[in-house]
C-alpha positions, 0 to 999 in steps of 0.5 A, spaced: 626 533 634 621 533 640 623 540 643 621 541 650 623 536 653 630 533 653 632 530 647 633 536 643 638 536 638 645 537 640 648 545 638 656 546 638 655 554 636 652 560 638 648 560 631 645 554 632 643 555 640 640 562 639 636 559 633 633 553 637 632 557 643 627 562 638 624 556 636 622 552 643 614 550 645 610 556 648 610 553 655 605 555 660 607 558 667 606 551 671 611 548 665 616 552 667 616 553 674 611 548 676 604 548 681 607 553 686 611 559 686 619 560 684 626 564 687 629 569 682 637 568 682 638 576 679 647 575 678 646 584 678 640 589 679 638 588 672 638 581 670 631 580 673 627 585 669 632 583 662 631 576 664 625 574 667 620 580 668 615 577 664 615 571 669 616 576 675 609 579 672 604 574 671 606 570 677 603 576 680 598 576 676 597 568 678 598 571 685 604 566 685 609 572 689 616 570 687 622 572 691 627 575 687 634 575 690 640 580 687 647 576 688 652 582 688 651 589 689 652 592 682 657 597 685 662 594 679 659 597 673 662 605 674 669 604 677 671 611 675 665 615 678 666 620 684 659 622 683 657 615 685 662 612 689 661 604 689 657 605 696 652 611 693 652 607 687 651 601 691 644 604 694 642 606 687 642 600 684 638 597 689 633 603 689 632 601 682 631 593 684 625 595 687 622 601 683 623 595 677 619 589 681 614 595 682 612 596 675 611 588 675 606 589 680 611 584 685 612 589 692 619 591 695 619 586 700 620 580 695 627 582 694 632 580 698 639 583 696 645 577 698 650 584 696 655 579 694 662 584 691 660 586 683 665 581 679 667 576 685 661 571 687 663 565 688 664 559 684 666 554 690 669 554 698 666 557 703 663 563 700 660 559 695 657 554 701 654 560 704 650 563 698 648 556 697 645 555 705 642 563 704 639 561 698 636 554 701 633 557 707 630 562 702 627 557 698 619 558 701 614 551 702 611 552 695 616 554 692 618 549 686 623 553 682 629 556 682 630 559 676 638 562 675 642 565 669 644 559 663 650 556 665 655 558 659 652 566 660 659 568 659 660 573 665 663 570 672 657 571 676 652 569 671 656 563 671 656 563 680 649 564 680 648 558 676 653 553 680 648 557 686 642 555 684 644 549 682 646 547 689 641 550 692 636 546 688 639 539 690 637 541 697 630 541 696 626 535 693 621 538 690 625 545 686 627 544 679 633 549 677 630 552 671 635 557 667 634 563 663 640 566 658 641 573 658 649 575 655 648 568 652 644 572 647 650 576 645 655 570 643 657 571 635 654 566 631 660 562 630 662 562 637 662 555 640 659 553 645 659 546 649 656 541 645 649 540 649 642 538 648 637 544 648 631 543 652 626 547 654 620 553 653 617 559 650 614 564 655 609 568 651 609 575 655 605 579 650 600 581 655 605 584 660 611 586 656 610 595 656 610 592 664 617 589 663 619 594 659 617 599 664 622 595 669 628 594 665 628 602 664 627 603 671 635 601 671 637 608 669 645 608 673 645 603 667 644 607 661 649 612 661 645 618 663 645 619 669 653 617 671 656 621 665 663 622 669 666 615 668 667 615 660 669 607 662 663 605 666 658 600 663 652 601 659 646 596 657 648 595 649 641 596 645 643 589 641 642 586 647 637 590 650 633 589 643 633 582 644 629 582 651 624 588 646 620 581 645 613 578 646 617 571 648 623 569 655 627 564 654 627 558 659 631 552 660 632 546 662 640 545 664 
């Protein structure tokens, strides 16, 4: 089996992708994103530092600035708050977008929020039409990557960032879509997933991971101290959050 290239042998459960992906070839940062810099498509606040923070930091540390852009405004996670009503909570998210790329050394100005309703992007018509021109506006002339979450994430507006990214690549002759899993992690072993070729690489983050660590906990609304009067509201699970506490990130070819 040639990984990293497509070809891979072809997964039809969750045990299988989640055992490929662990195994793929440690690739470089011009192996996954190419020669210039990339667009990060973040479906929430958060999904960019669980994701990609590790990329975010050595591309600053390549002085290849990327663009990390929030497609909704997270104001979804706490519905029952009256201490955070989704405007405060709205804020707050996108403060803590900021302090996290802080941590991977990326200024705050390389965050564009697109504010996109927490649980509603969407897949197609002329909301869709319109992410996807915003984005292809965004994409910059050394930008030559536009890395989304994997398409099968199974969240609704994983899946619309995807569908996004894709699109906006299309525009865009020299940009490679490149997709990275985040709730794909929790998939149960037996799961099945559509049946699919894997391919893709291993980012090796060793030399950066305390500075994502430091960003993921930057998303303090997400962890259950700092909004404790919605006993309903979201909460970042530590069997997901023990999966991004690794020396490696996964990317993908779709």
């Amino acid at each position: 089996m040639v990984r990293g290239s497509p070809g891979a042998d072809v997964v039809t459960t969750a045990g299988e992708l989640h055992s490929v992906w662990r195994t793929l070839p440690v690739g470089r940062l011009d192996d996954i994103i190419g020669t210039g810099t990339c667009l990060i498509l973040a479906p929430h606040p958060d999904d960019e530092s669980l994701g990609c923070g590790g990329l975010i930091a050595q591309c600053v540390q390549s002085n290849r600035l990327p663009l990390v852009v929030v497609l909704t405004d997270g104001a979804g996670s706490h519905p029952g708050s009256h201490a955070f009503p989704a405007e405060r909570l709205r804020a707050v998210r996108a403060d803590e977008v900021r302090t996290a790329v802080g941590c991977l050394g990326l200024p705050p100005e390389r965050v564009i929020f697109l504010g996109e309703p927490d649980t509603r992007a969407p897949h197609c018509g002329p909301g869709f039409d319109r992410i996807v021109a915003r984005l292809a506006t965004l994409l910059e002339p050394d930008c030559t990557a536009i890395l989304a979450p994997w398409r099968h994430d199974p969240h609704g507006d994983h899946k619309a960032a995807s569908l996004a990214a894709e699109a906006a690549a299309g525009c865009q002759q020299m940009v490679r879509h490149v997709a990275y899993p985040v709730w794909g992690w929790t998939l149960p072993a037996d799961s099945p997933v559509p049946a699919t070729r894997i391919s893709g690489w291993r980012l090796d983050i060793r030399n950066v991971r305390n500075a994502k660590w430091d960003a993921i906990q930057s998303h303090k609304s997400q962890y259950g101290g700092l909004i404790t009067d919605d006993p309903t509201g979201f909460q970042l699970p530590a069997h997901l959050l023990s999966v991004f506490d690794s020396n490696y990130e996964t990317y993908l070819l779709p």
